[in-house]
N, C-alpha and C positions, 0 to 999 in steps of 0.2 A: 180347119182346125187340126192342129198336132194329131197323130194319140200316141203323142209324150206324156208321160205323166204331170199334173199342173197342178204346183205349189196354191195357186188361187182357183175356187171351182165352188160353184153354185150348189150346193145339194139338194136344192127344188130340184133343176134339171136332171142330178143325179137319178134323183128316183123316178123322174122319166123316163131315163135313161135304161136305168135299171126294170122297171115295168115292161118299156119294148123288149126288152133282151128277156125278159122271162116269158111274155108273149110267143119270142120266136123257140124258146124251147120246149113252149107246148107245141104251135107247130110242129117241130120235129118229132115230136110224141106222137101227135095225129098221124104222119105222114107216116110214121111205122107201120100202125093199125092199115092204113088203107093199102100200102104196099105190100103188106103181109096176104089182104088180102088175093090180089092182084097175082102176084107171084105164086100164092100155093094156085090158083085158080090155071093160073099159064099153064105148070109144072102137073097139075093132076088133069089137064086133059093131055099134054104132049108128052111127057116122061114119065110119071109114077103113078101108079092106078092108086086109088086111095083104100082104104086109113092108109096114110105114112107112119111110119117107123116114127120112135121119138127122135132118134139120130138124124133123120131125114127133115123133121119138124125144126128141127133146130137149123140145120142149114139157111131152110127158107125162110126164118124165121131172122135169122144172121144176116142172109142176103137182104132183107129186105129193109135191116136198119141202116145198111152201108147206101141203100138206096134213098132211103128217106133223107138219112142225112146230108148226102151229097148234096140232092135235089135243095132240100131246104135250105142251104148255105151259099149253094148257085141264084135261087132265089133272092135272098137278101142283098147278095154284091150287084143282083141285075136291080133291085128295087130302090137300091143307097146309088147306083152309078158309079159302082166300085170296078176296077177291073182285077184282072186276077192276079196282080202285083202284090193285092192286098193278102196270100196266102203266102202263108214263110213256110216256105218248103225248097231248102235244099242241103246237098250233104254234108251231117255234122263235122264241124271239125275234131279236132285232141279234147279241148274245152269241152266242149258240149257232150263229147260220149261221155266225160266222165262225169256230168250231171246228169245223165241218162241210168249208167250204172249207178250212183247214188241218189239219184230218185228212187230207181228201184227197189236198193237195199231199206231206204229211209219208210218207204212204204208194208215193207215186212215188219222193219221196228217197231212203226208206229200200229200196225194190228195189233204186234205181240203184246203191245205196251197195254194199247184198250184192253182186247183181250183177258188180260189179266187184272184190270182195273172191273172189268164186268164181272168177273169171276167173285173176284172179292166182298163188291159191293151186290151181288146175287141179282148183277142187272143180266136178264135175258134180251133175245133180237128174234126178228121176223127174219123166215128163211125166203131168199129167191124163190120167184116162179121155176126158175131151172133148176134146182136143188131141189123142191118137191117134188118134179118128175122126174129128176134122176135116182129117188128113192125106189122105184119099180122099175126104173130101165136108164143103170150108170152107162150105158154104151151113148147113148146121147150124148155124153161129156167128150167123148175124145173129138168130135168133129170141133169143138169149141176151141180143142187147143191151137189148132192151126187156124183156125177165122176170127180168136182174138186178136193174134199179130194180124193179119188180113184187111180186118174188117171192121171189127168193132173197137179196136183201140184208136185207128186214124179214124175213124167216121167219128166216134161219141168226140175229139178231139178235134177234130175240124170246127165242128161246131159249140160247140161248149168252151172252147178256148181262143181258137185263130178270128170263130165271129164272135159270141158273146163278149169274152173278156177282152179281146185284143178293140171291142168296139166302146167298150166301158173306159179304155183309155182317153179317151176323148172327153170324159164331162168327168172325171177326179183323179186322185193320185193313185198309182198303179196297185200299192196295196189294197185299196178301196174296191177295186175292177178285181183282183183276186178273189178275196173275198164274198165280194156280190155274186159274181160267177160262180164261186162253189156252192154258195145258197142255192143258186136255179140248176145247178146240175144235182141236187141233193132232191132235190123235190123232182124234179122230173120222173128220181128212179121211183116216187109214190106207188104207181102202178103195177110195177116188177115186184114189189113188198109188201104189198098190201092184205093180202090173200095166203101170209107165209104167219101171223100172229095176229098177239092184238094191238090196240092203240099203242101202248104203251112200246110194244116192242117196237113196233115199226117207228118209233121216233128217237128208240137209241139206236136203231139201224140208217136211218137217216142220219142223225148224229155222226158215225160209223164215215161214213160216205162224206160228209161231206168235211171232215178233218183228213180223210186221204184226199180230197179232192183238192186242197191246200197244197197236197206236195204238188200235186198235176198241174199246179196253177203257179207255183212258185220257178217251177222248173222251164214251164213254158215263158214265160213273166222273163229270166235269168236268160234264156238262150235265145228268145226270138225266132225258134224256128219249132214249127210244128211236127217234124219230126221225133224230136225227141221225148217229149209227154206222151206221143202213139206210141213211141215204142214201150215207154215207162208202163203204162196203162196195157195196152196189149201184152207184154209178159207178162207184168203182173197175174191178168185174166186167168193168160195160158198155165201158168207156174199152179194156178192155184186150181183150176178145173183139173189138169192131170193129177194132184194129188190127190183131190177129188174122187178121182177115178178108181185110184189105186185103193185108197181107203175104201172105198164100198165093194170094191172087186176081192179085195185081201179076205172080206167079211165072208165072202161063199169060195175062194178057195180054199186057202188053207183049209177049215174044217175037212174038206173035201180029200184031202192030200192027208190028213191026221187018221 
């Protein structure tokens, strides 16, 4: 079967469809936890005596989703009898950077846009697991900005696009496989949100997520090449953790400097 998008298509099997594919991105959820394990366990008997640093916490923490992800996405294409053909990875052309940059930008709009729509209507959101530990230790943030582009914008992108959604093409029309896809990438971040508000909050932080997850899905959808949603996604990360950084750092120097 295609995964062209098809004018005629079953929606039983959709949400089969749709089910497996939310399936495999709880696996890759699982597969963080165990690899996080595994790796802080490697790293504090052969490199870093423990407590680790938040900064250092973060790293393996980074590492370990780039790891999980892989793993789980190698997984699928060995369990489907896909071979590696099936990953669109090569260099974008003129076209495609400049869906990259306008991904980019369209993804700042569209915060600023919520943003100010929460503001208004006095809707609050649950903060990141990382953003609550960077409230006692912002140095955590800077290793982010360089393992977003690295790490976590191709890994979450591999798999939440090139296998989820790019395998949803197969049982409906490609806007349907978008959509679907940002559902289970929105839920997956459950866990990272959970522990930052309450109910309420964390389901316009989902919300949140999974309307930028639109651009990331639109973009990938438009170019056929995974490439360029990693990149869209990993700046994004990066742009928004170093200012991150800046803001909580600005708050204990200047005084400092006054």
């Amino acid at each position: 079967m295609s995964v062209e998008s098809r004018d005629a298509w079953s929606p039983g099997r959709f949400v089969a469809a749709a089910l497996a594919m939310a399936f495999v991105g709880a696996v890759g959820i699982f597969a963080i936890a165990v690899w996080q394990t595994v790796v802080y366990g490697l790293v504090t008997d052969l490199v870093w005596e423990p407590p680790l640093s938040g900064a250092r916490q973060q790293i393996l923490s980074t590492v370990a989703l780039g790891l999980a992800t892989t793993m789980t996405a190698g997984i699928y294409l060995a369990y489907t009898n896909r071979s590696l053909s099936f990953l669109d990875v090569r260099t974008p052309t003129l076209r495609e950077a400049a869906w990259a940059i306008g991904g980019l930008v369209a993804l700042f709009a569209l915060l600023q846009v919520i943003s100010v729509a929460f503001e208004t209507f006095g809707i609050s959101t649950s903060q990141h697991s990382t953003t609550q530990a960077a409230e006692s230790e912002p140095s955590l943030l800077l290793p982010l900005v360089p393992l977003s582009l690295l790490i976590i914008g191709p890994g979450e992108e591999l798999l939440y696009r090139n296998v989820v959604q790019k395998s949803l093409y197969e049982h409906a029309p490609r806007w349907a496989a978008v959509l679907t896809g940002s559902v289970i990438f929105a839920l997956v971040h459950i866990p990272a949100y959970s522990t930052g508000g309450t109910t309420g909050e964390l389901v316009a932080t989902l919300a949140v997520v999974f309307t930028l997850s639109l651009v990331l899905g639109t973009v990938y959808e438009r170019t056929e090449n995974l490439v360029v949603p990693a990149f869209v996604h990993g700046s994004y990360n990066a742009i928004l953790f170093g200012f991150e950084y800046l803001e909580k750092t600005a708050a204990v120097v200047v005084p400092a400097l006054l």
